[in-house]
C-alpha positions as CSV (number, residue, x, y, z in Angstrom):
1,X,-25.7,-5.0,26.8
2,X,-25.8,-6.0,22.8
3,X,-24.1,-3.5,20.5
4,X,-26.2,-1.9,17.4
5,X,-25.5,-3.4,13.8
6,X,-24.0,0.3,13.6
7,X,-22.2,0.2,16.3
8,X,-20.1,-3.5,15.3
9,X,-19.4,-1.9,11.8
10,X,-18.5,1.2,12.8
11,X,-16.0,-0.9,15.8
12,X,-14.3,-2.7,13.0
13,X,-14.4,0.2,10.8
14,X,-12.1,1.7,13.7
15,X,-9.7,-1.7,14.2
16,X,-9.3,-1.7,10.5
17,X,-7.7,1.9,9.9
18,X,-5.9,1.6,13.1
19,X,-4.3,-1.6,12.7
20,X,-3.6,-0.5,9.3
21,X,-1.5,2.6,10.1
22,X,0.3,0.0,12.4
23,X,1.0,-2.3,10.3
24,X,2.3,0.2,7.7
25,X,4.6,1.4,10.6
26,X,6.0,-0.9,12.4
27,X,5.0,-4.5,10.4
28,X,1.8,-6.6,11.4
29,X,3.8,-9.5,12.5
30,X,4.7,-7.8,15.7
31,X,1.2,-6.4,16.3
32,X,-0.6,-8.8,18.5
33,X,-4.0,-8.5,18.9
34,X,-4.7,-7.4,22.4
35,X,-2.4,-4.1,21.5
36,X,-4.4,-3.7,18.1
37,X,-7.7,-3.6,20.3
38,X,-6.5,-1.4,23.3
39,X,-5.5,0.6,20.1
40,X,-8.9,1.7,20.1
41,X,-10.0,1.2,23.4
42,X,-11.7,-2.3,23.5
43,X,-10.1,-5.8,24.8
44,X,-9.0,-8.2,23.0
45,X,-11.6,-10.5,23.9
46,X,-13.9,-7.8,21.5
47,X,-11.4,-8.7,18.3
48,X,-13.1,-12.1,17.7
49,X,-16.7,-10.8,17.6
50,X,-14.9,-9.1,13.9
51,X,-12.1,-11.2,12.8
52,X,-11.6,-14.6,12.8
53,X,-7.8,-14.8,13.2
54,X,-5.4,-12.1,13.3
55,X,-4.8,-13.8,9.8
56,X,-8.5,-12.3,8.6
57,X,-7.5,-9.3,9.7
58,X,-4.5,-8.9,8.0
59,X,-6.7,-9.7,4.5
60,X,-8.9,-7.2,5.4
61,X,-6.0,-4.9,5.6
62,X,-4.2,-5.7,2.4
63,X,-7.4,-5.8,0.2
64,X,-8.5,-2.4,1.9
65,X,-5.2,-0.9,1.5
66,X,-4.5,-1.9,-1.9
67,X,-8.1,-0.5,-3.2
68,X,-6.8,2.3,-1.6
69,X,-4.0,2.2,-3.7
70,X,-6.1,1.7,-6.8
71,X,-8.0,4.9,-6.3
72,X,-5.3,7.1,-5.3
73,X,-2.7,6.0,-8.3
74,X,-4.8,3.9,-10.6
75,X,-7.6,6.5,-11.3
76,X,-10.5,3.8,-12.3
77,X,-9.8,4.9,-16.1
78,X,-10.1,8.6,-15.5
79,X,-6.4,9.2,-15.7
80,X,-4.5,10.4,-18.0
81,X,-0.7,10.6,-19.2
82,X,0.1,13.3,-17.3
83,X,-1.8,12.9,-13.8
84,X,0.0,9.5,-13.7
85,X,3.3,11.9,-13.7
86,X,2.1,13.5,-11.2
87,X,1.2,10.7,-9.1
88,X,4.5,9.3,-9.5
89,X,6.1,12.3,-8.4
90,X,4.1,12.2,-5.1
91,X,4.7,8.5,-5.0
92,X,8.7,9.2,-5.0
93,X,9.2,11.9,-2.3
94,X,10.6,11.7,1.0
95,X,7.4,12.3,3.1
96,X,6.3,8.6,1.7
97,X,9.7,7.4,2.9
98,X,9.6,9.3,6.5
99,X,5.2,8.2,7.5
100,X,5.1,5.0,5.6
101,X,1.9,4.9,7.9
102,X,0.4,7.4,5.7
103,X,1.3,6.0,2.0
104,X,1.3,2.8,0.2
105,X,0.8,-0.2,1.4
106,X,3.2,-2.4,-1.0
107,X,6.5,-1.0,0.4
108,X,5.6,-1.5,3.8
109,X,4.0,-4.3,4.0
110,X,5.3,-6.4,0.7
111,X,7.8,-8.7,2.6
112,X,5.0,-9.6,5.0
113,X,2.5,-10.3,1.9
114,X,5.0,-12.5,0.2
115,X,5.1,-14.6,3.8
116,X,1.3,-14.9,4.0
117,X,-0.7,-17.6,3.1
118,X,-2.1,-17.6,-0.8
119,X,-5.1,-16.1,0.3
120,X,-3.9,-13.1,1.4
121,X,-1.2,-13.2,-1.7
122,X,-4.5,-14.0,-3.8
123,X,-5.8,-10.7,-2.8
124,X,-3.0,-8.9,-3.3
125,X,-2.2,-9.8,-7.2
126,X,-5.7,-9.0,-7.5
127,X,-5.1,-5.4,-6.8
128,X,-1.3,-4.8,-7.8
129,X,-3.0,-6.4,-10.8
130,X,-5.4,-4.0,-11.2
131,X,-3.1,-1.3,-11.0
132,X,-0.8,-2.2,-13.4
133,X,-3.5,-3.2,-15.8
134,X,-5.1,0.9,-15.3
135,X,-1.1,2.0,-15.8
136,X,-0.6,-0.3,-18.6
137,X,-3.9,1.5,-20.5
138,X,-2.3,5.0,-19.9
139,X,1.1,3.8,-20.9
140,X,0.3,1.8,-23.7
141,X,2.1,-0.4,-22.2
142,X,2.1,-4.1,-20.7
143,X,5.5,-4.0,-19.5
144,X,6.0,-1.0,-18.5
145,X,3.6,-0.5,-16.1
146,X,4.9,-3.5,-14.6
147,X,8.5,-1.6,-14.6
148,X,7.6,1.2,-13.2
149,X,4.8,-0.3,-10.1
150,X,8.4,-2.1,-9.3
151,X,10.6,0.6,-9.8
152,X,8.7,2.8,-7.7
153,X,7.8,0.0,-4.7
154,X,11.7,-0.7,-4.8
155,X,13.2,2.9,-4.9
156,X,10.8,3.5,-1.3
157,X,12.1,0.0,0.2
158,X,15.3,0.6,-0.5
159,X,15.1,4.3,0.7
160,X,13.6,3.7,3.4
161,X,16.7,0.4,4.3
162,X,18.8,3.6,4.1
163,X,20.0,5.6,6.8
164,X,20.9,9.1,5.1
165,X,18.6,11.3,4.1
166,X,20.8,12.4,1.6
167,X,20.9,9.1,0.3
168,X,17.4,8.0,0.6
169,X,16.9,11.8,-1.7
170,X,19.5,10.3,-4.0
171,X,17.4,7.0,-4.7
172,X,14.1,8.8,-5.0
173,X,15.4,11.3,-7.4
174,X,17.4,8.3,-9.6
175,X,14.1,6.6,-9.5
176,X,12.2,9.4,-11.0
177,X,15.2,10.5,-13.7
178,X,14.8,6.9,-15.0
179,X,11.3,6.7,-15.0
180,X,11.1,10.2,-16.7
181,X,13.8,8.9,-19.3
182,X,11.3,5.3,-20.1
183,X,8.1,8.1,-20.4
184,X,9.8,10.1,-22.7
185,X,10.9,6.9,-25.0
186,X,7.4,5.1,-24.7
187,X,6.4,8.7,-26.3
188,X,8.6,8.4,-28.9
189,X,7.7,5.2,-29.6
């Protein structure tokens, strides 16, 4: 029996937010691709009628997540000052630390970016790049924009290396102090 049109995008649709909130959680390395399609109830014979490799996938996921990313904290040049504050606050909190299934993909997934072929770390400076350059326009700032995107994707890799909850607090709120303290002097200046 063939499938609809609908029916294959609407399958893929499925494996790509799944085996995104996997990846996010427990890496994608480990993921292997019959788990990722009984995931969503299919065999893993059904993953190559989608993706090419498990490689294509993981693309698919980084450009999908980063865009993600974009919307949520770059605003598309509707943002302002102070919703970027906001944001950052959000960013910076221990819910992003404890479901890192449910936030950015850059903490979670970085290390296995940096390992990927250049296509996949193509895609990612592509977005990251676009962030920065929408922070960079609020801030007034080149640099930092690209000081705080690091700040804050270290603060949640480091927090979340941490055992502690009290410590993991401790990083977040440092993070945020410092960031608050740049803010305040790129107003100044």
């Amino acid at each position: 029996m063939r499938y609809s049109a609908s029916h294959k995008l609407e399958t893929k649709e499925k494996l790509l937010q799944s085996s995104s909130l996997s990846a996010k959680k427990t890496g994608f390395s480990s993921m292997g691709v019959d788990g990722l399609m009984k995931a969503i109830g299919l065999s893993g014979a059904a993953f190559y009628s989608h993706f090419s490799s498990k490689d294509a996938l993981f693309a698919a996921i980084v450009e999908r997540e980063l865009c993600q990313s974009l919307e949520r904290l770059g605003g598309q040049g509707t943002q302002d000052r102070e919703r970027l504050e906001r944001c950052l606050k959000l960013y910076l909190n221990m819910a992003h630390v404890e479901q890192p299934e449910l936030g950015c993909a850059l903490p979670a997934l970085g290390a296995e970016i940096a390992r990927s072929d250049i296509v996949v770390r193509e895609q990612a400076e592509l977005w990251i790049c676009k962030l920065q350059e929408s922070w960079a326009q609020i801030l007034e700032s080149d640099s930092l924009a690209w000081a705080i995107l690091s700040q804050c994707v270290g603060a949640l890799v480091v927090a979340r290396m941490l055992a502690s909850p009290k410590i993991q607090q401790r990083v977040l709120k440092s993070c945020h102090e410092e960031i608050g303290h740049q803010l305040a002097a790129s107003r100044v200046q």
